[in-house]
Structure formats: C-alpha cells, structure tokens
MDTraj code that builds the backbone (N, CA, C; nanometers):
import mdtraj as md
import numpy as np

residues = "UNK UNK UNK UNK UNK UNK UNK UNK UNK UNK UNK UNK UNK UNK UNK UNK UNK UNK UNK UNK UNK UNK UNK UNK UNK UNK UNK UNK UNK UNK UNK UNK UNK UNK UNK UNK UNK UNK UNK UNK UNK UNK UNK UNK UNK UNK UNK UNK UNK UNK UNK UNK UNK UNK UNK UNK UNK UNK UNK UNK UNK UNK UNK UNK UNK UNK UNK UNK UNK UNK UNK UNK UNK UNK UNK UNK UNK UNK UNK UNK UNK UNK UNK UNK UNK UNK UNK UNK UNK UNK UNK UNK UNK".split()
xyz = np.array([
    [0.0821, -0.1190, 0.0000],
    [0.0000, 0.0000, 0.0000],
    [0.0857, 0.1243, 0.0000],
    [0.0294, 0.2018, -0.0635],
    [0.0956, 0.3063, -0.0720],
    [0.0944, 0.4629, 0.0448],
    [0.1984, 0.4952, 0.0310],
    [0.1737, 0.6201, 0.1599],
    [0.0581, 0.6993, 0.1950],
    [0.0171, 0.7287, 0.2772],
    [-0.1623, 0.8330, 0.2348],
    [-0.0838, 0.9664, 0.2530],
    [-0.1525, 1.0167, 0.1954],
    [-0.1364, 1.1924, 0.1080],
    [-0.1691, 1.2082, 0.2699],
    [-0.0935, 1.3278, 0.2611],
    [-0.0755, 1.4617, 0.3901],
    [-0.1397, 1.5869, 0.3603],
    [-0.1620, 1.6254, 0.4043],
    [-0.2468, 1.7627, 0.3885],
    [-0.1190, 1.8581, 0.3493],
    [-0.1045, 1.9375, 0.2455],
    [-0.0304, 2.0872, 0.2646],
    [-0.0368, 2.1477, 0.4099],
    [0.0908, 2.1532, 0.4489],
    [0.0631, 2.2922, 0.5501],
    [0.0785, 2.4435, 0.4920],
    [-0.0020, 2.5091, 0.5915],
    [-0.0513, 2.6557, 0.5589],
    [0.0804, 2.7334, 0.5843],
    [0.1986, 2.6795, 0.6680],
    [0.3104, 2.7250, 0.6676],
    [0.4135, 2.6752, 0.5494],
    [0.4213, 2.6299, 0.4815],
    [0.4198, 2.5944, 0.3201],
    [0.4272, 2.7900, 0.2806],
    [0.3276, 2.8343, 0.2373],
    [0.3079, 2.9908, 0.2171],
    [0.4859, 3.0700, 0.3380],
    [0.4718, 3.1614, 0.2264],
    [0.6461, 3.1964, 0.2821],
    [0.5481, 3.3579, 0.3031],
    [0.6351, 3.4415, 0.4103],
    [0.5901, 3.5810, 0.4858],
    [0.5090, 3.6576, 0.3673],
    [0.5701, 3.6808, 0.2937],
    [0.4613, 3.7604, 0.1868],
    [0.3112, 3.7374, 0.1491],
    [0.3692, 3.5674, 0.1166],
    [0.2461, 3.5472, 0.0706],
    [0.1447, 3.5353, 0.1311],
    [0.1895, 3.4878, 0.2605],
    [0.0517, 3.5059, 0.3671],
    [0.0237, 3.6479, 0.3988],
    [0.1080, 3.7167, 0.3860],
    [0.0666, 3.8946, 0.3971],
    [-0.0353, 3.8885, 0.2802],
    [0.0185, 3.8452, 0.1320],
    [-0.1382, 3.8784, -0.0050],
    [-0.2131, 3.8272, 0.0690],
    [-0.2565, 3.7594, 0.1432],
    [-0.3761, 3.6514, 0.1565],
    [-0.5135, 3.7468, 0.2456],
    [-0.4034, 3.7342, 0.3410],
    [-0.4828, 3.8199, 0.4683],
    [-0.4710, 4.0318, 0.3822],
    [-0.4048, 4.0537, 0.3400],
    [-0.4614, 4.1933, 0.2635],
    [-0.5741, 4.1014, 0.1913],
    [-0.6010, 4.0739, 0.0834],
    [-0.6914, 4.0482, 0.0285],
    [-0.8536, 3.9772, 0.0921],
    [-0.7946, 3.9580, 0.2206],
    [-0.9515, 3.9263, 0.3559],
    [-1.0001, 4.0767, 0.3775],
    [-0.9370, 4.1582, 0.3584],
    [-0.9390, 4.2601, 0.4029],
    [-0.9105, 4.3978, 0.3720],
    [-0.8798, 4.4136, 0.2314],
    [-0.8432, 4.5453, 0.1659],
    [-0.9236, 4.6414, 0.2089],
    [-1.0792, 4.6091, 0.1943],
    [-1.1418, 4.7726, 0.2033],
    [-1.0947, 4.8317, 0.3112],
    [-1.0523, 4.7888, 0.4149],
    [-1.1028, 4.8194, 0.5035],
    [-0.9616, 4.9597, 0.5291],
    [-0.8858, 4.9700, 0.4245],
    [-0.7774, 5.0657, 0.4473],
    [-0.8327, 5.1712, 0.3999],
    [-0.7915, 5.2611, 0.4276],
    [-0.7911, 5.4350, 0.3631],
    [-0.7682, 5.4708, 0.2116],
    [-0.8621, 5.4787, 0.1349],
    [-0.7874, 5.5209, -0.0342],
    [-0.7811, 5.3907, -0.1131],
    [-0.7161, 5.4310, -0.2346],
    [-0.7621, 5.3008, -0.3223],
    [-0.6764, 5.1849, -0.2796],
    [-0.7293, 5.0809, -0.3245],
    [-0.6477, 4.9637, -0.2877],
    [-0.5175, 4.9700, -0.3704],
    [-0.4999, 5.0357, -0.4682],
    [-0.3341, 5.0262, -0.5373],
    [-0.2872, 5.1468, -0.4484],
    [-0.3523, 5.2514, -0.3767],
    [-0.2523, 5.2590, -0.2520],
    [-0.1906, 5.1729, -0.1707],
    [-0.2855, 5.1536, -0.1101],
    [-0.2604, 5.0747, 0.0619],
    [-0.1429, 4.9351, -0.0435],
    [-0.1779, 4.8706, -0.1895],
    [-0.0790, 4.7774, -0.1719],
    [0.0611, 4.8478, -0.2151],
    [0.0917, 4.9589, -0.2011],
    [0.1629, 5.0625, -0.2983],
    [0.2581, 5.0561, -0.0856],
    [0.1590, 5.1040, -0.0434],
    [0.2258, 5.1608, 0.1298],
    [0.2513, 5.0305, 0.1599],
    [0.1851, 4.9421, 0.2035],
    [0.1753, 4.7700, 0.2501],
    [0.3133, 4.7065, 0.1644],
    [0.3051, 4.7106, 0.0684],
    [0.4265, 4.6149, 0.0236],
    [0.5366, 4.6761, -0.0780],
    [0.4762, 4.7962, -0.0904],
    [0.6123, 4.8655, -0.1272],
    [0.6479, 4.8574, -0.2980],
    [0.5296, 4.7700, -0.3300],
    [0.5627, 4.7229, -0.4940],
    [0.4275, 4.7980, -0.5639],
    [0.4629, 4.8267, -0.7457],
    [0.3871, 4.8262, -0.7986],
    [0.2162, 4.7447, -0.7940],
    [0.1286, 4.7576, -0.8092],
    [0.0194, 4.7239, -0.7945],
    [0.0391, 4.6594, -0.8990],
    [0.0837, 4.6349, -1.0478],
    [0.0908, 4.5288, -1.1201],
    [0.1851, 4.4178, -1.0847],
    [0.3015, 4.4390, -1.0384],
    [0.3469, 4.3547, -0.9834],
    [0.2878, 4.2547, -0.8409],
    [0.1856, 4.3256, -0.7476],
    [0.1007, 4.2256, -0.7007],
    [0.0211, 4.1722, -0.7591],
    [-0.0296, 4.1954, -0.8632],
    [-0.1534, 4.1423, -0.8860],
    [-0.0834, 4.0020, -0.9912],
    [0.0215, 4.0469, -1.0087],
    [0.0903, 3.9199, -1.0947],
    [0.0897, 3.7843, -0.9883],
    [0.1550, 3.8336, -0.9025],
    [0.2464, 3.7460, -0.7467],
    [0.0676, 3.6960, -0.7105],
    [-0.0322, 3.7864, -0.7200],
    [-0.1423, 3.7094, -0.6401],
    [-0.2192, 3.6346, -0.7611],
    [-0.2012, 3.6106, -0.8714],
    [-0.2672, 3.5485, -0.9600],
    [-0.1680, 3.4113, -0.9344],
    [-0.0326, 3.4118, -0.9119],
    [0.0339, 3.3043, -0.9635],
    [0.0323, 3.2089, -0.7885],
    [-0.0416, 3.3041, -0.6931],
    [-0.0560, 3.2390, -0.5590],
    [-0.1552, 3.1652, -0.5630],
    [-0.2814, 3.2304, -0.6284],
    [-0.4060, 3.1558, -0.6098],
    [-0.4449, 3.0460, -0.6816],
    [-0.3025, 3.0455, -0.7465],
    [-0.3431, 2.8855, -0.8446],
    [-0.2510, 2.7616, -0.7727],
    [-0.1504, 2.8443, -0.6177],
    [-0.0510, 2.7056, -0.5496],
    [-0.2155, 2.6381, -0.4587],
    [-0.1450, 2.5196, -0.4570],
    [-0.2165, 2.4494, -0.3405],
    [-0.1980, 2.4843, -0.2131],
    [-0.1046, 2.5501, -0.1468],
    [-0.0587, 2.5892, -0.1024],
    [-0.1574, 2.6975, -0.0145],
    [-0.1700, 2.7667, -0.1367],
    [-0.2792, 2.9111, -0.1069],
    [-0.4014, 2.8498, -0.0187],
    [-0.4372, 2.7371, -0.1264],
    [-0.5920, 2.7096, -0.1081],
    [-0.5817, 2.6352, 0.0090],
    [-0.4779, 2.5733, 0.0537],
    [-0.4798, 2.4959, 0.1987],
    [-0.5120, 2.5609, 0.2935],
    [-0.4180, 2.7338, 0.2842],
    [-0.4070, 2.7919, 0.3916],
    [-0.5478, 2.8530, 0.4076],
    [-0.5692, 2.8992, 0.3056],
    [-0.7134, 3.0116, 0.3108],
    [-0.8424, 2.9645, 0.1334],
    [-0.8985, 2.8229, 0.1662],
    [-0.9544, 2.7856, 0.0814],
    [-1.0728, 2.8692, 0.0331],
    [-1.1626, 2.8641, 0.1033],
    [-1.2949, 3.0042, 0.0858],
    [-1.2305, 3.1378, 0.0459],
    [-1.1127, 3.1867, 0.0621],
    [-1.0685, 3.3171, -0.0113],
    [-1.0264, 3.2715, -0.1200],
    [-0.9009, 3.2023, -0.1494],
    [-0.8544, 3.1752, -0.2902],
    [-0.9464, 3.0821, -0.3911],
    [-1.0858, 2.9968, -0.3491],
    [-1.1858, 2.9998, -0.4155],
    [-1.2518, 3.1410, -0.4786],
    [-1.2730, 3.2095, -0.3656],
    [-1.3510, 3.3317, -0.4427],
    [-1.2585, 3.4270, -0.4940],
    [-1.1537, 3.4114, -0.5026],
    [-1.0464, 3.4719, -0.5721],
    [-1.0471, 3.4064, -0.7136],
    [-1.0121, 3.2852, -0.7266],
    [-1.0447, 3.2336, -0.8427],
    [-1.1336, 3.2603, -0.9473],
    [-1.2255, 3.2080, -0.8315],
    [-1.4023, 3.2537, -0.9405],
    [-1.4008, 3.3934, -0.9831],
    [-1.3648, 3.5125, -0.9229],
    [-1.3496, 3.6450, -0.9884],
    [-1.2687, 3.6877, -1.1099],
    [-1.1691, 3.5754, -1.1235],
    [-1.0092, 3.5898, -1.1834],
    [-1.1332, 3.5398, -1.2989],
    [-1.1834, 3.4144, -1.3109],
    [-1.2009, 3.3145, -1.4136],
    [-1.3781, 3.4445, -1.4900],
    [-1.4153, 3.4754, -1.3794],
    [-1.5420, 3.5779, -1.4613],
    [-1.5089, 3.6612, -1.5149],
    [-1.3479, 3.7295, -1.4902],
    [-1.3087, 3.8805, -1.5378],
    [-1.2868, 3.8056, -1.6761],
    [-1.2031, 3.6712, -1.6928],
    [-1.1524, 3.5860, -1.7977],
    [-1.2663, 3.5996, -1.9120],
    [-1.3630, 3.5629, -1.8672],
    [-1.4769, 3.5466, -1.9492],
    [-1.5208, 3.6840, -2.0141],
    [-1.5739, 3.7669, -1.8968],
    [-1.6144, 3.9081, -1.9579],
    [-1.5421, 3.9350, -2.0533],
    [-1.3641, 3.9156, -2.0937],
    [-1.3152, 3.9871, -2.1731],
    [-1.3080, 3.9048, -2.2636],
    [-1.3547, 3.7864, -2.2791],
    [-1.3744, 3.6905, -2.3964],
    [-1.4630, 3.7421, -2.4642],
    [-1.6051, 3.7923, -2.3819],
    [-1.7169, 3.7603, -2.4365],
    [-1.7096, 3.8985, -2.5050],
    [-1.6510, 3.9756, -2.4630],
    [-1.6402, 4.1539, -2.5649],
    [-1.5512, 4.1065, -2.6701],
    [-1.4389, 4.0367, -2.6792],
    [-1.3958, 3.9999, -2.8100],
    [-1.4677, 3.9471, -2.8665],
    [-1.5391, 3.8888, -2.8796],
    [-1.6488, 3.7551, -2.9871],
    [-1.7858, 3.9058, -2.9998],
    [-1.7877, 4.0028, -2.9012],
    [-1.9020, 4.0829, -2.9843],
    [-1.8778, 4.1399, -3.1298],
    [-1.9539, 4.1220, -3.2357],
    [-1.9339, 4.1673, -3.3605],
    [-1.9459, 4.2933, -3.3564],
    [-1.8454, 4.3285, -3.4731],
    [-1.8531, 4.4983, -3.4570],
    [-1.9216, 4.5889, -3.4671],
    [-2.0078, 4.7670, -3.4337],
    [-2.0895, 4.8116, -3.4456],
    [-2.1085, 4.8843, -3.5641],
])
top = md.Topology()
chain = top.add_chain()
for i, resn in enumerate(residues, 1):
    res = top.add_residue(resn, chain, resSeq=i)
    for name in ("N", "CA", "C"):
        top.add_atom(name, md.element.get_by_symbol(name[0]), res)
traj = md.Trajectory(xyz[None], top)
C-alpha cells in the first residue's frame, strides 16, 4: 500500500504570501484606493502584485491555507476571464 497523502501545511506559504492573503480578507477596510494601501503595505507596484497574487491563487498551497478566499479569488479571476472573452467575440458596431 501506498503512503496516504498529507495535507499541505498553511506554513508551506512563505511571509509575503501570507501577507497577499490576509490583505486580500481585508483590503477595504484601508484608507484610499487599494493600489494605494498595496503601494504603502508592500512597497511594490500594484501590477506587480496582482501578478504574485494570480500566480498564488493557483498554489495548493494558497488554497490549503485560506480555501474560501482563494476559491472566491479564483471565481473572480475566471469571470473577469470570461467578460473579456465575451467583448472579443461581440461583432462589430
């Protein structure tokens, strides 16, 4: 028989990334737009997070630590996906 699978641990996720996780439980709740607060909070371009949190929410990793967020993280990622499908395939006016 073979070994039984282990769960990911949520400590797996290295300091940052559990910083995206928990900002993203919780953005509104800062002062000003959110590409501020991640501008003050982490010191990086707002495209450069949003890269780092697209390529988080697809580790297992993510979803171990904080499954109900990086689900509904997903599902938003995969509807924005669509919306901009579905304006390319509109025929032109």
């Amino acid at each position: 028989m073979g070994e039984p699978a282990r769960a990911l641990e949520p400590t797996a996720l290295d300091e940052f990334e559990r910083q995206v996780l928990m900002f993203e439980r919780q953005w509104w709740r800062y002062e000003g737009s959110k590409e501020g607060a991640i501008r003050d909070l982490f010191q990086i371009e707002p495209t450069r997070y949003y890269q780092a949190l697209n390529r988080l929410i697809d580790s297992d990793e993510a979803l171990a630590f904080d499954p109900r967020l990086v689900k509904k993280l997903r599902r938003g990622r995969e509807a924005r996906l669509d919306a901009r499908s579905a304006r390319r395939l509109e025929p032109p006016k």
